[in-house]
PDB file as gemmi writes it, atoms N, CA and C in Angstrom:
CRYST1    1.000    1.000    1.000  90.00  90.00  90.00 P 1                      
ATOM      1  N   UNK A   1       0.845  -1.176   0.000  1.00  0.00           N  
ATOM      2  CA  UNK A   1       0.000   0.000   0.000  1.00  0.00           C  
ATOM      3  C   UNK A   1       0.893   1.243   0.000  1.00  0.00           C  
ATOM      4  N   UNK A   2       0.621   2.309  -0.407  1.00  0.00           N  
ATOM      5  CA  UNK A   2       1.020   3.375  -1.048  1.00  0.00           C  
ATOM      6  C   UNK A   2       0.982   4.666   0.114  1.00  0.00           C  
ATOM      7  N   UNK A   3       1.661   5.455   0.087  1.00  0.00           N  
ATOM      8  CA  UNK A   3       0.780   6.867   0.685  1.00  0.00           C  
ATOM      9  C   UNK A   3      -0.233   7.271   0.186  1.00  0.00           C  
ATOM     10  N   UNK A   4       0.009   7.352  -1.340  1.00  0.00           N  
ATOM     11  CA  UNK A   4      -1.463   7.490  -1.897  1.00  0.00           C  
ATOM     12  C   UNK A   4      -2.494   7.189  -1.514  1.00  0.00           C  
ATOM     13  N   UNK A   5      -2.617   5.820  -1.435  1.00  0.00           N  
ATOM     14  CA  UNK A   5      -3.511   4.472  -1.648  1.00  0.00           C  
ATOM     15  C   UNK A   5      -4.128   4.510   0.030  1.00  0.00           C  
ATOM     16  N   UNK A   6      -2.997   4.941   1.022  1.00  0.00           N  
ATOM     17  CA  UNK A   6      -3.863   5.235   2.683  1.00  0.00           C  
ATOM     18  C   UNK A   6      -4.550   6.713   2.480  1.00  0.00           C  
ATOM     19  N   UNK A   7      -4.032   8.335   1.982  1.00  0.00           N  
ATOM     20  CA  UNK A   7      -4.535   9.308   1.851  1.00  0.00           C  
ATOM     21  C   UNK A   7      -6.041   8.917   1.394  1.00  0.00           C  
ATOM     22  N   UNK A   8      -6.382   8.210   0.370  1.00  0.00           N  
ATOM     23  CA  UNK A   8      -7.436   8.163  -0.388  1.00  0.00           C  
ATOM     24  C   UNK A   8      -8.576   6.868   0.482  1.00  0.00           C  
ATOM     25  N   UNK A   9      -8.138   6.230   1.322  1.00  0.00           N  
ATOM     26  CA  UNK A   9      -8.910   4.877   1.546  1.00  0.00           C  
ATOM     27  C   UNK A   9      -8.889   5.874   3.207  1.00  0.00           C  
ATOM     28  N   UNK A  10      -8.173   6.930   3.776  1.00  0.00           N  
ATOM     29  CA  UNK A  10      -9.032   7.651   4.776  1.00  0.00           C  
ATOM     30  C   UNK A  10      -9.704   8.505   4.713  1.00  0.00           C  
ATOM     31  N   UNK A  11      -9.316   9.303   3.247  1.00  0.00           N  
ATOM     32  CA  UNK A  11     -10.499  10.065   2.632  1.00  0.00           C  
ATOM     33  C   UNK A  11     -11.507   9.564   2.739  1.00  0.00           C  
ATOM     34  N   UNK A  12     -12.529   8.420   1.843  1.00  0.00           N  
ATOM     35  CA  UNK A  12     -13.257   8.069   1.617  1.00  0.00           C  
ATOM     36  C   UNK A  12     -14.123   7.715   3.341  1.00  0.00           C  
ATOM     37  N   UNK A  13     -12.973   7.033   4.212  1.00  0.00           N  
ATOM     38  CA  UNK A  13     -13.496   6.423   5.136  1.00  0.00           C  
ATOM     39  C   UNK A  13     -14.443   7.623   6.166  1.00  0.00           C  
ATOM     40  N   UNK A  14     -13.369   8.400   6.142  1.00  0.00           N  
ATOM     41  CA  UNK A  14     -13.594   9.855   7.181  1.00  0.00           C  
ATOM     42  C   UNK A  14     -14.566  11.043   6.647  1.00  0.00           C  
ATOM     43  N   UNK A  15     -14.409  11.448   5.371  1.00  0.00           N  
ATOM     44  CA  UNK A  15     -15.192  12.370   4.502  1.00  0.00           C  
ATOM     45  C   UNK A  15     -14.161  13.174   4.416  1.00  0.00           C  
ATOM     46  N   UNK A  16     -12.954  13.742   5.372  1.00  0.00           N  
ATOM     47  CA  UNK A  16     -12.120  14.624   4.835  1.00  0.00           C  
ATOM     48  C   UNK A  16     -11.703  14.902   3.756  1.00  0.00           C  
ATOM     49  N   UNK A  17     -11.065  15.854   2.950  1.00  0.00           N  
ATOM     50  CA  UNK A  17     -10.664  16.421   1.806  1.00  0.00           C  
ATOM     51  C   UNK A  17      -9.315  15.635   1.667  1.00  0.00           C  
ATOM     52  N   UNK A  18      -9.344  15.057   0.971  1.00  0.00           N  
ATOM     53  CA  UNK A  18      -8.008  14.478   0.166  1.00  0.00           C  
ATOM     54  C   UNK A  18      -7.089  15.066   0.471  1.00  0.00           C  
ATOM     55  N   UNK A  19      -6.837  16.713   0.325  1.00  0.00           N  
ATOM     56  CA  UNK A  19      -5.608  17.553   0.482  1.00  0.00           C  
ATOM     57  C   UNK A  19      -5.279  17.347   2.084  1.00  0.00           C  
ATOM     58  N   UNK A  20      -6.214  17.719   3.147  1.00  0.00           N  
ATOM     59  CA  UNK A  20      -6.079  17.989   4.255  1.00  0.00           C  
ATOM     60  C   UNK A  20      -5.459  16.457   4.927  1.00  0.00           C  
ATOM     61  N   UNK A  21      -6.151  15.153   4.711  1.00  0.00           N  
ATOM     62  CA  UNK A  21      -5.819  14.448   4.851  1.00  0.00           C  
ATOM     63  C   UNK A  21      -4.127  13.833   4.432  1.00  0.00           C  
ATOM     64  N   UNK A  22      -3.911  14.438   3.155  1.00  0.00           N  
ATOM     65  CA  UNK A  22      -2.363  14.259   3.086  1.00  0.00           C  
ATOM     66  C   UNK A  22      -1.564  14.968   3.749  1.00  0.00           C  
ATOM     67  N   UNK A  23      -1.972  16.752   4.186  1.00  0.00           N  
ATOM     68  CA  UNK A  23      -1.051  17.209   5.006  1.00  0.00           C  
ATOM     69  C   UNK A  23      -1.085  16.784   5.910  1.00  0.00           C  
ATOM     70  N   UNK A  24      -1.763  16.068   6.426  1.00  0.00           N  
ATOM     71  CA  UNK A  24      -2.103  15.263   8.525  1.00  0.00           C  
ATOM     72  C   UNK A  24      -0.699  14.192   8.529  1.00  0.00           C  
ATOM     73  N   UNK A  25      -1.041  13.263   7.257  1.00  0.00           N  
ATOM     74  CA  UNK A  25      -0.084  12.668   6.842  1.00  0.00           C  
ATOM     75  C   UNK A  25       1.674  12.688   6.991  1.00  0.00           C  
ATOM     76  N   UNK A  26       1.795  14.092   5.846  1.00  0.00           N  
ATOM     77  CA  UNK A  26       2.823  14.599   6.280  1.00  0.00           C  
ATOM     78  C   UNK A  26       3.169  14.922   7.280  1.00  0.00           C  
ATOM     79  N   UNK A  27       2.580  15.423   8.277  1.00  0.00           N  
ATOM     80  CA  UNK A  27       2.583  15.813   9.534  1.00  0.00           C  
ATOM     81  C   UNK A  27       3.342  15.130  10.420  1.00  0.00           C  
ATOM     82  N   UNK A  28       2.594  14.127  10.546  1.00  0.00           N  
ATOM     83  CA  UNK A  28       2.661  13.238  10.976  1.00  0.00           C  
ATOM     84  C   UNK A  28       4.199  12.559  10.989  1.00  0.00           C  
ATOM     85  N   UNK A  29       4.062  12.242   9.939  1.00  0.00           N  
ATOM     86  CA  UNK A  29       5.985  11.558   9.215  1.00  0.00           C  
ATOM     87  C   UNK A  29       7.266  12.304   9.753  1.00  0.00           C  
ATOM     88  N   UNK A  30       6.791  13.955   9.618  1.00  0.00           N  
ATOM     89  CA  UNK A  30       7.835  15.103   9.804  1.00  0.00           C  
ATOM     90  C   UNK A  30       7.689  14.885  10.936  1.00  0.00           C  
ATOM     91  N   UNK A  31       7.020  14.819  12.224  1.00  0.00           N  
ATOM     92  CA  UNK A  31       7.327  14.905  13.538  1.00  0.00           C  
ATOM     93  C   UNK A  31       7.618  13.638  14.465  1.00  0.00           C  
ATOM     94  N   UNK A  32       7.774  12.344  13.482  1.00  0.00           N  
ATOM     95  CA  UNK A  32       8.342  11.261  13.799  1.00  0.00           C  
ATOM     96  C   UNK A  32       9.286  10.823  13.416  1.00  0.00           C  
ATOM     97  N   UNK A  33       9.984  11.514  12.291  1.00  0.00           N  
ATOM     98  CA  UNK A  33      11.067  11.925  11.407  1.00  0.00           C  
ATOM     99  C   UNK A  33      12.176  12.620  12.718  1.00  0.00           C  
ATOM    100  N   UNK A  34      11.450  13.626  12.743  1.00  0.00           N  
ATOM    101  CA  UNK A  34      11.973  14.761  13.766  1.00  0.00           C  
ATOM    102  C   UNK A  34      12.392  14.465  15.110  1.00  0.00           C  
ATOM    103  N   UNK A  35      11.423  13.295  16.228  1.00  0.00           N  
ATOM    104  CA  UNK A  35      12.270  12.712  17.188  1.00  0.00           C  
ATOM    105  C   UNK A  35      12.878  12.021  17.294  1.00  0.00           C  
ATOM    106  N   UNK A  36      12.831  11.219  15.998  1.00  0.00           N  
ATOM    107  CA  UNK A  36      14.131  10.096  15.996  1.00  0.00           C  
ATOM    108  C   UNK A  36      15.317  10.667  16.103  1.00  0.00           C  
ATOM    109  N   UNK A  37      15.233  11.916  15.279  1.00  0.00           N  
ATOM    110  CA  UNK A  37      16.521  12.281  14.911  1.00  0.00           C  
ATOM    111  C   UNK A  37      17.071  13.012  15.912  1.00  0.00           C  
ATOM    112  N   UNK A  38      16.136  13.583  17.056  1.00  0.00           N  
ATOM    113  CA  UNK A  38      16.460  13.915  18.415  1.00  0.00           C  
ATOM    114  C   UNK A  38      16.781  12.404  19.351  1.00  0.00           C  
ATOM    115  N   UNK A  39      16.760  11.267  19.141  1.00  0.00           N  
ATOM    116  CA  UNK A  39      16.959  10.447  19.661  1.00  0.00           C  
ATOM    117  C   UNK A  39      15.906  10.163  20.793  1.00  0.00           C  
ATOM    118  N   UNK A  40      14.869  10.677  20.592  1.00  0.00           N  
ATOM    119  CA  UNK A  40      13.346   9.843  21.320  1.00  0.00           C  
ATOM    120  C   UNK A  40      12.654   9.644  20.113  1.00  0.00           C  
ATOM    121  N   UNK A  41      11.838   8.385  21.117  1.00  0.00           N  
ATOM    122  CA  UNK A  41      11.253   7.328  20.659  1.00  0.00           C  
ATOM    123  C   UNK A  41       9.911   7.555  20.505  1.00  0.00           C  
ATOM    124  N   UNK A  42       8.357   7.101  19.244  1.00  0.00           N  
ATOM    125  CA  UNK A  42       7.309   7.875  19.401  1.00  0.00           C  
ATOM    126  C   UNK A  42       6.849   6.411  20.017  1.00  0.00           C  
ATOM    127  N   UNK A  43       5.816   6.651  20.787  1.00  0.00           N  
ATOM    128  CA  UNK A  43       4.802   5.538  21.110  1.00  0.00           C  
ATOM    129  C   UNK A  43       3.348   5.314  20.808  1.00  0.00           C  
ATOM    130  N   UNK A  44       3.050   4.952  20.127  1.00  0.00           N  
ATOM    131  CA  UNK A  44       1.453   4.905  19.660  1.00  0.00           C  
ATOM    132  C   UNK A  44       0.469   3.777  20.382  1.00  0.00           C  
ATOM    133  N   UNK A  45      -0.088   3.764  21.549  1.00  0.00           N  
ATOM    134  CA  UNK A  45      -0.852   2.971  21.953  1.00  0.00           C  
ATOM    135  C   UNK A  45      -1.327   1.834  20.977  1.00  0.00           C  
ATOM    136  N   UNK A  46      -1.134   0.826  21.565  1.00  0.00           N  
ATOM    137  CA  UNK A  46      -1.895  -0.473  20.172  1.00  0.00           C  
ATOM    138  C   UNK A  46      -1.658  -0.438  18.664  1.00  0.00           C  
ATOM    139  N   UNK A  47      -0.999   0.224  18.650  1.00  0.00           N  
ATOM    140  CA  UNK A  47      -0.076   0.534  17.567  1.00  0.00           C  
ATOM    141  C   UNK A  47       1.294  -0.087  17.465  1.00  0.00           C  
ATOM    142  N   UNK A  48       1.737   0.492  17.961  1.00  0.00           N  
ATOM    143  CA  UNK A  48       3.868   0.342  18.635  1.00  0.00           C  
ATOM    144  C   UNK A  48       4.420   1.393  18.537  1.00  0.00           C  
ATOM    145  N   UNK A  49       5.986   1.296  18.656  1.00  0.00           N  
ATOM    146  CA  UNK A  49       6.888   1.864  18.600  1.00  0.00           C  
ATOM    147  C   UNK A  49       7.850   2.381  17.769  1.00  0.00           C  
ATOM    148  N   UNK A  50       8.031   3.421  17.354  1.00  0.00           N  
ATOM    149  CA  UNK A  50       9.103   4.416  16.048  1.00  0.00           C  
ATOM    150  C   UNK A  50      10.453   4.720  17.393  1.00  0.00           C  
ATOM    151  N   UNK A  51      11.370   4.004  16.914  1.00  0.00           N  
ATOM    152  CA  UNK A  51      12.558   3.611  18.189  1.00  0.00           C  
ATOM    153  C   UNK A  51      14.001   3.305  16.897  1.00  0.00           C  
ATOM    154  N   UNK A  52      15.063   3.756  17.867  1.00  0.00           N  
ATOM    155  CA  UNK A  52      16.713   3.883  17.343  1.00  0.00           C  
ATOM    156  C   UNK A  52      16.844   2.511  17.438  1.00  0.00           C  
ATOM    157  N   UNK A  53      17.913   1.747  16.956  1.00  0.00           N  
ATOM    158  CA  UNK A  53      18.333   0.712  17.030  1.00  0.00           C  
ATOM    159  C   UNK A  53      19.920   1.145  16.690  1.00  0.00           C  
ATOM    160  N   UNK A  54      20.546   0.189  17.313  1.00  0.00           N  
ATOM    161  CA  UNK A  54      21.841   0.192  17.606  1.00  0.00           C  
ATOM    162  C   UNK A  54      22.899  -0.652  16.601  1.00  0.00           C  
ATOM    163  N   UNK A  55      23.209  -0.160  15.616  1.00  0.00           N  
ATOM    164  CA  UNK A  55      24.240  -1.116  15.169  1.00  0.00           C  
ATOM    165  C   UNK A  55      25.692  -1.230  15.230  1.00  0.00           C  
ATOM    166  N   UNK A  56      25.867  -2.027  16.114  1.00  0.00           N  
ATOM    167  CA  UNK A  56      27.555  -2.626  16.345  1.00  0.00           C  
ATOM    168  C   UNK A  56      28.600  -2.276  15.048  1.00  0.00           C  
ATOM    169  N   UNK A  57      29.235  -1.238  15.231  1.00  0.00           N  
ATOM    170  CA  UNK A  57      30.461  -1.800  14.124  1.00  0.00           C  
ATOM    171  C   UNK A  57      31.287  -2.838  13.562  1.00  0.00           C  
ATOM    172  N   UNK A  58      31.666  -2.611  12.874  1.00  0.00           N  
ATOM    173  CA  UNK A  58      32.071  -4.227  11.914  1.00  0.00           C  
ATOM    174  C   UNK A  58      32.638  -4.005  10.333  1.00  0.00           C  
ATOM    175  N   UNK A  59      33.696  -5.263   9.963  1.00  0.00           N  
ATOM    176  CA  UNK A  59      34.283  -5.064   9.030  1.00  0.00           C  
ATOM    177  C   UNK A  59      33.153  -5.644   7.824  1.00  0.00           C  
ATOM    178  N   UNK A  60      33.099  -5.494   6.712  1.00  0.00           N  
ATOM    179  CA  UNK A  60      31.921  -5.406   5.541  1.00  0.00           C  
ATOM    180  C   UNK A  60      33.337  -5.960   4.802  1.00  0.00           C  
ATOM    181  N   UNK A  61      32.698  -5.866   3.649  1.00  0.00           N  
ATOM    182  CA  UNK A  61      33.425  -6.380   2.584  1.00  0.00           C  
ATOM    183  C   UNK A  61      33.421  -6.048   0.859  1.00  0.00           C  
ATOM    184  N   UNK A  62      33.988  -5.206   0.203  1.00  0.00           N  
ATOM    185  CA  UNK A  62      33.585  -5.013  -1.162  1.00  0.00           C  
ATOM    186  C   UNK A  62      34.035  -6.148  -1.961  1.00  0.00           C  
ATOM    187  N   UNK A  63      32.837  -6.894  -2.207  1.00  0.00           N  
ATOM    188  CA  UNK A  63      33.577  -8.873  -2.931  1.00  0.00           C  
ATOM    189  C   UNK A  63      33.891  -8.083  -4.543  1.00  0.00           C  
ATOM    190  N   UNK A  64      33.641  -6.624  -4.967  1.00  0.00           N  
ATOM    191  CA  UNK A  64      33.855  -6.395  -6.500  1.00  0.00           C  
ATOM    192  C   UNK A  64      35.467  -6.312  -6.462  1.00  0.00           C  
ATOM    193  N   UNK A  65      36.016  -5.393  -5.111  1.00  0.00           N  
ATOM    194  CA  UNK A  65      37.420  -4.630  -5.283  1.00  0.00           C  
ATOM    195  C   UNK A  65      38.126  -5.797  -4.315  1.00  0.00           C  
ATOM    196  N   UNK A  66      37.591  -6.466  -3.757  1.00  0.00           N  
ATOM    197  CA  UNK A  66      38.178  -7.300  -2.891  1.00  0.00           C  
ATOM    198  C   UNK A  66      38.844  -7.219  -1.926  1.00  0.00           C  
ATOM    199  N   UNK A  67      38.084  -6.180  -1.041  1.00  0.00           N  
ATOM    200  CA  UNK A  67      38.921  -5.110  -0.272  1.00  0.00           C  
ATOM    201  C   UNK A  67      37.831  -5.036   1.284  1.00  0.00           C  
ATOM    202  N   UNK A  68      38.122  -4.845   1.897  1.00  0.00           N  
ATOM    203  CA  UNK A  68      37.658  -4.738   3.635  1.00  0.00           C  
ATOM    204  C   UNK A  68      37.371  -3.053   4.029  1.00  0.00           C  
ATOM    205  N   UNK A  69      35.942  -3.178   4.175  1.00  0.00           N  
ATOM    206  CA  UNK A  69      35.902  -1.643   5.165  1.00  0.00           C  
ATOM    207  C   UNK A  69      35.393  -1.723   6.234  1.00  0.00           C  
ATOM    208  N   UNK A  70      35.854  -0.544   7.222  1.00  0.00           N  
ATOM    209  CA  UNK A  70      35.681  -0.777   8.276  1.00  0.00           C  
ATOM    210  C   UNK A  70      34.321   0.301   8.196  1.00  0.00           C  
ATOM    211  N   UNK A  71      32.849  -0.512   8.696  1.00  0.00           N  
ATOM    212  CA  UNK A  71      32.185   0.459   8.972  1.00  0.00           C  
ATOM    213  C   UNK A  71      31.568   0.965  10.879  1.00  0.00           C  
ATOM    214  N   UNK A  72      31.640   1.814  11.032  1.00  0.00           N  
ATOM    215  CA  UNK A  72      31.598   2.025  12.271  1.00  0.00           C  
ATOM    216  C   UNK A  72      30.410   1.884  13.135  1.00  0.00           C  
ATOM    217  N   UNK A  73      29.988   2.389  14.007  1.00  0.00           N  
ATOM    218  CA  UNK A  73      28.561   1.910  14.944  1.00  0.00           C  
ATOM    219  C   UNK A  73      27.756   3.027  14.451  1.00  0.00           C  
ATOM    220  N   UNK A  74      26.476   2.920  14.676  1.00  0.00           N  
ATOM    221  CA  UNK A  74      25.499   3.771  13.933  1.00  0.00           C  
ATOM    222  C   UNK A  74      23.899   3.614  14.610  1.00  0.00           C  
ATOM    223  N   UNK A  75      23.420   4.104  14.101  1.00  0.00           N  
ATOM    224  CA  UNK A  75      21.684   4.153  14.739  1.00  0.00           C  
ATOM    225  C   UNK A  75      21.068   4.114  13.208  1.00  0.00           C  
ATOM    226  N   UNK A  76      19.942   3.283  13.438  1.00  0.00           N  
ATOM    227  CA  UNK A  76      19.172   3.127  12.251  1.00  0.00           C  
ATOM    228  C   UNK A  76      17.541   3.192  13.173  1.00  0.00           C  
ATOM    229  N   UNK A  77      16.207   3.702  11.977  1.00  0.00           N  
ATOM    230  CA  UNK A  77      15.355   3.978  12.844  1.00  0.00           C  
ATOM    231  C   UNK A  77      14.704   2.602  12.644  1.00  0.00           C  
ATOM    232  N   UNK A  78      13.648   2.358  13.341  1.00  0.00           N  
ATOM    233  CA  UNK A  78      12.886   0.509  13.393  1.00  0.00           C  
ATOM    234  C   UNK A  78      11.854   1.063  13.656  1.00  0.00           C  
ATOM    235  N   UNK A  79      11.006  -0.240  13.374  1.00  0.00           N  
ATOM    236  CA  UNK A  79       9.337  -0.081  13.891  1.00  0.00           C  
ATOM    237  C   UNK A  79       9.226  -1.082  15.103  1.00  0.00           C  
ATOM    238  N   UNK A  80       8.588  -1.236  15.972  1.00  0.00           N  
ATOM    239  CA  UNK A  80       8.296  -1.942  17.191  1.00  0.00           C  
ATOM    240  C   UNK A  80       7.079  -2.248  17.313  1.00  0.00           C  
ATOM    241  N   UNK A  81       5.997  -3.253  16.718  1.00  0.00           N  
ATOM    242  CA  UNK A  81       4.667  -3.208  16.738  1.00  0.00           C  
ATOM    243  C   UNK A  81       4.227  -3.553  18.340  1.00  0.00           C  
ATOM    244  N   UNK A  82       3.256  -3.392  18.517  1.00  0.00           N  
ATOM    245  CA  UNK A  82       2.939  -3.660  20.010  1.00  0.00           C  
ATOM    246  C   UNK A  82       2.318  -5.119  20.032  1.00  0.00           C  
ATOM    247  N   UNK A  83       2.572  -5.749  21.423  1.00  0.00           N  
ATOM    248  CA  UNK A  83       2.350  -7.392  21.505  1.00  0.00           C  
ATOM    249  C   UNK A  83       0.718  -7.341  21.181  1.00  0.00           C  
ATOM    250  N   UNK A  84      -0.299  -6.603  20.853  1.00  0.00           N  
ATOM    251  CA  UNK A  84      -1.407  -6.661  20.649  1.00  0.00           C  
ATOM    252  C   UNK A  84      -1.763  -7.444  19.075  1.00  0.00           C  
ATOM    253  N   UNK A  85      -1.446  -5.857  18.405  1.00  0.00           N  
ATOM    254  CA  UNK A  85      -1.168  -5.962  17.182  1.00  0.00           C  
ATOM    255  C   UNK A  85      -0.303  -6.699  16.448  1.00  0.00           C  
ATOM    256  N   UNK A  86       0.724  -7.551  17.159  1.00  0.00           N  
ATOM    257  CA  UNK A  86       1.558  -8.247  16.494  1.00  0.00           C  
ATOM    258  C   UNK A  86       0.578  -9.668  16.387  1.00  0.00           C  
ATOM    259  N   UNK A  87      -0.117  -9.965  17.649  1.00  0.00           N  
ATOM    260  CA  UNK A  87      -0.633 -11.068  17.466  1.00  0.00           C  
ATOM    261  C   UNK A  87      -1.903 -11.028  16.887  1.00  0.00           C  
ATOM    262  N   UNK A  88      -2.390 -10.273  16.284  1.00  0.00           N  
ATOM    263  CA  UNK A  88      -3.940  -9.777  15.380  1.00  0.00           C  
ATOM    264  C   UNK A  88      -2.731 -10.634  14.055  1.00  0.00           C  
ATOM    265  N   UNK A  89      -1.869 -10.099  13.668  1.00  0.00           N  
ATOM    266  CA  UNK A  89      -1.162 -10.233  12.961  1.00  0.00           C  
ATOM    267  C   UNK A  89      -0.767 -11.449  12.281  1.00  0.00           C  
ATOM    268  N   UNK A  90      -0.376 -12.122  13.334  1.00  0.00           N  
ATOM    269  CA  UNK A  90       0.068 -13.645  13.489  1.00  0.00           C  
ATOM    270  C   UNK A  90      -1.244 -15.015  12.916  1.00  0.00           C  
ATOM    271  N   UNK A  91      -2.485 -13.950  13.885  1.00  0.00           N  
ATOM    272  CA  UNK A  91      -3.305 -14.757  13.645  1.00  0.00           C  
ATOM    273  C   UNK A  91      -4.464 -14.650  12.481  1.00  0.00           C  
ATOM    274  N   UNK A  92      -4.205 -13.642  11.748  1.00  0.00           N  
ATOM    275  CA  UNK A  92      -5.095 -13.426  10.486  1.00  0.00           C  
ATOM    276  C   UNK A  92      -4.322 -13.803   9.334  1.00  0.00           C  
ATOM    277  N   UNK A  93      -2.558 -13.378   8.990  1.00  0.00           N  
ATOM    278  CA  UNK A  93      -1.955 -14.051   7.764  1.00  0.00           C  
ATOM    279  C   UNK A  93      -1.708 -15.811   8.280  1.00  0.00           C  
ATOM    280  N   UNK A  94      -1.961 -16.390   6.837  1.00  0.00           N  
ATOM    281  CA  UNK A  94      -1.900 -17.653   6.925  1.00  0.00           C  
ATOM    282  C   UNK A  94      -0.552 -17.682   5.529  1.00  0.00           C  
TER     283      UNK A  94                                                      
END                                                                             
């Protein structure tokens, strides 16, 4: 599913204006965008978690040049679904 494809399927659901509904959207993204990058975490009740994750440094490998880099420790952002929703999850895909 799309940004599009959610803008338009909460349009329809809600009655809001297509436009308004995409800026909520955006909104939304930019200010979860925005604490990651402050290094807090968002929490969405029954939802989950927009959270840093930690990656260990470590040597990689270019198999084209055949050569070793060293890449260093880093933060990458993750999703954290909540034990609710994970198991709605579990138990509806087959």
């Amino acid at each position: 599913m799309t940004k599009a494809e959610i803008v338009k399927e909460i349009s329809r659901e809600t009655g809001i204006e297509r436009s308004n509904v995409e800026k909520t959207i955006e909104a939304f993204m930019s200010t979860v965008k925005n604490h990651l990058i402050k290094n807090e975490s968002v929490s969405l009740r029954g939802f989950g978690n927009f959270i840093l994750k930690r990656r260990a440094a470590k040597i990689a490998r270019n198999i084209s040049k055949n050569t070793s880099i060293h890449l260093p420790a880093h933060y990458i952002p993750a999703y954290k679904p909540s034990k609710k929703f994970a198991e709605k999850v579990k138990k509806s895909v087959k």
